[in-house]
C-alpha positions in Angstrom: 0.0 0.0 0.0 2.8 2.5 0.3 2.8 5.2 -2.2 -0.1 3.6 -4.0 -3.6 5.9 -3.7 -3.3 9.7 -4.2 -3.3 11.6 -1.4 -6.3 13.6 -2.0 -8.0 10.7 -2.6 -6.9 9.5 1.0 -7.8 12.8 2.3 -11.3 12.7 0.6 -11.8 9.1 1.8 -11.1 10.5 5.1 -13.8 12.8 5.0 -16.2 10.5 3.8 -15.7 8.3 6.9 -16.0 11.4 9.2 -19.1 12.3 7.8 -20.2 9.0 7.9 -19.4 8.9 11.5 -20.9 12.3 12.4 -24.3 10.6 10.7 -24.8 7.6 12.9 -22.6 8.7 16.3 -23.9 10.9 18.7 -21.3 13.9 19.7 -22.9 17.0 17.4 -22.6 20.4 18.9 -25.4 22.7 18.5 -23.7 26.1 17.1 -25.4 28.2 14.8 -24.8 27.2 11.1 -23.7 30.5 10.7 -20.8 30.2 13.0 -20.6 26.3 11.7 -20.5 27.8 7.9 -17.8 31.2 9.0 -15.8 29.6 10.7 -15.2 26.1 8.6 -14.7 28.3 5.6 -11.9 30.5 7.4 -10.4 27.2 8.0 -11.0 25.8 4.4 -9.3 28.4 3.1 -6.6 28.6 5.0 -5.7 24.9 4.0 -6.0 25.3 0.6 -4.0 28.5 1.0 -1.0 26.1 2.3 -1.5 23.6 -0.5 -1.2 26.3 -3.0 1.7 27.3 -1.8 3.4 24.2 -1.6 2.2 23.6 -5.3 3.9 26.9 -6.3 6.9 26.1 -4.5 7.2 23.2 -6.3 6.6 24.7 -10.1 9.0 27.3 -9.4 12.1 24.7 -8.5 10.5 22.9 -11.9 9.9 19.6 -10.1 7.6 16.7 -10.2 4.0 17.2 -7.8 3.5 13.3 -8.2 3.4 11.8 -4.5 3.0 8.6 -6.0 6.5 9.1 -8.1 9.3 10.5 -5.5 11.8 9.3 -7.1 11.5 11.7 -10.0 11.7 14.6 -8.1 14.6 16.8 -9.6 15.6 19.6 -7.1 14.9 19.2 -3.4 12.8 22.3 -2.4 13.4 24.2 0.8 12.1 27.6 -0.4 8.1 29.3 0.2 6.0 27.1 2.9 9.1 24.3 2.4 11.0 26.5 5.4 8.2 25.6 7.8 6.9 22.6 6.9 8.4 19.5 4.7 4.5 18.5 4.2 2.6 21.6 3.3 0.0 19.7 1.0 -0.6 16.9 3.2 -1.0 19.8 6.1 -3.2 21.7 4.3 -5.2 18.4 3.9 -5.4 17.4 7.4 -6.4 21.4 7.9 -9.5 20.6 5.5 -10.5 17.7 7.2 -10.3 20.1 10.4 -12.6 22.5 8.5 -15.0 19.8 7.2 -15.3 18.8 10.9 -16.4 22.1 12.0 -18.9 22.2 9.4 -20.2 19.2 10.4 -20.5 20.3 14.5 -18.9 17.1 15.9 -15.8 17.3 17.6 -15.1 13.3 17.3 -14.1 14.0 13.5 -10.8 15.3 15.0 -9.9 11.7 15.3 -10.4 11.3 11.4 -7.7 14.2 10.8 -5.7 12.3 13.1 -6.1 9.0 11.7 -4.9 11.3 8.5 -1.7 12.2 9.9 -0.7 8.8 11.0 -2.1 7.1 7.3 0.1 9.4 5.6 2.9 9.4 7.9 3.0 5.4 7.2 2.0 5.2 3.5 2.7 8.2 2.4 5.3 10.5 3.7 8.1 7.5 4.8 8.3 5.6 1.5 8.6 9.3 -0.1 11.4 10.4 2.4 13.0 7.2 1.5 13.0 8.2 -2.3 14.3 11.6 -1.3 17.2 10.1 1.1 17.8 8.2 -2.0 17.7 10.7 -3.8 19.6 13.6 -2.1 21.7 12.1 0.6 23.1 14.2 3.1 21.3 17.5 1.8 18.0 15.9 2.5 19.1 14.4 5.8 20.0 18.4 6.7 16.9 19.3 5.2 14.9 16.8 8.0 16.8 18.5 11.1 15.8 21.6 10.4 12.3 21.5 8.9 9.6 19.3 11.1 7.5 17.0 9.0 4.3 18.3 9.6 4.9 21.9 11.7 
């Protein structure tokens, strides 16, 4: 299973399940759908605000976006979001499951962003920081130590 479904996929399978949770398990809050609707959004777009930016870091060092292929990768980016974060799509993933479990009123679908993190961190993010390793040696290894994985 490493490396093999595409991460939004993943992160939209995620959300399914959380919705489907939120459905059937008891745990809703009751706040206005206003607030539910404001504040989700806020969240929702600050998410795809740090996916964008880990897209555009990418395009600018003219390297591959493919999660699925690592080993293509051509230049190891540390520039943009890449100085905070060595995940920024992946985090802004989890930060739209966060959103969609505001939306949805039930606190419980935190679990489903944290059963995110630790999906990707196994499937995901190792077999691609394996490639890297591979791939850039002692430059990527530098890269770890100074750049958390997530934030």
């Amino acid at each position: 299973m490493d490396n093999r479904i595409p991460p939004p996929l993943v992160a939209t399978l995620f959300g399914l399940l959380i919705w489907l949770a939120a459905s059937s398990l008891p745990g809703t809050l009751d706040l206005a759908v206003e607030w539910r609707i404001g504040l989700s959004l806020v969240v929702l777009f600050a998410g795809a605000a740090i996916c964008l930016a880990g897209l555009i870091s990418f395009r600018r060092a003219h390297t591959t976006v493919n999660p699925l292929k690592p080993k293509t990768a051509s230049a190891l980016v540390r520039s943009g979001v890449y100085r905070y974060t060595r995940n920024p799509m992946y985090l802004g993933f989890a930060t739209a499951l966060t959103a969609w479990s505001i939306y949805l009123a039930w606190p419980p679908g935190l679990l489903g962003v944290l059963g995110f993190v630790v999906y990707m961190n196994r499937f995901q993010i190792g077999p691609e920081e394996r490639a890297l390793g591979g791939l850039f040696g002692a430059d990527f290894t530098q890269y770890c130590s100074q750049v958390r994985r997530w934030l």
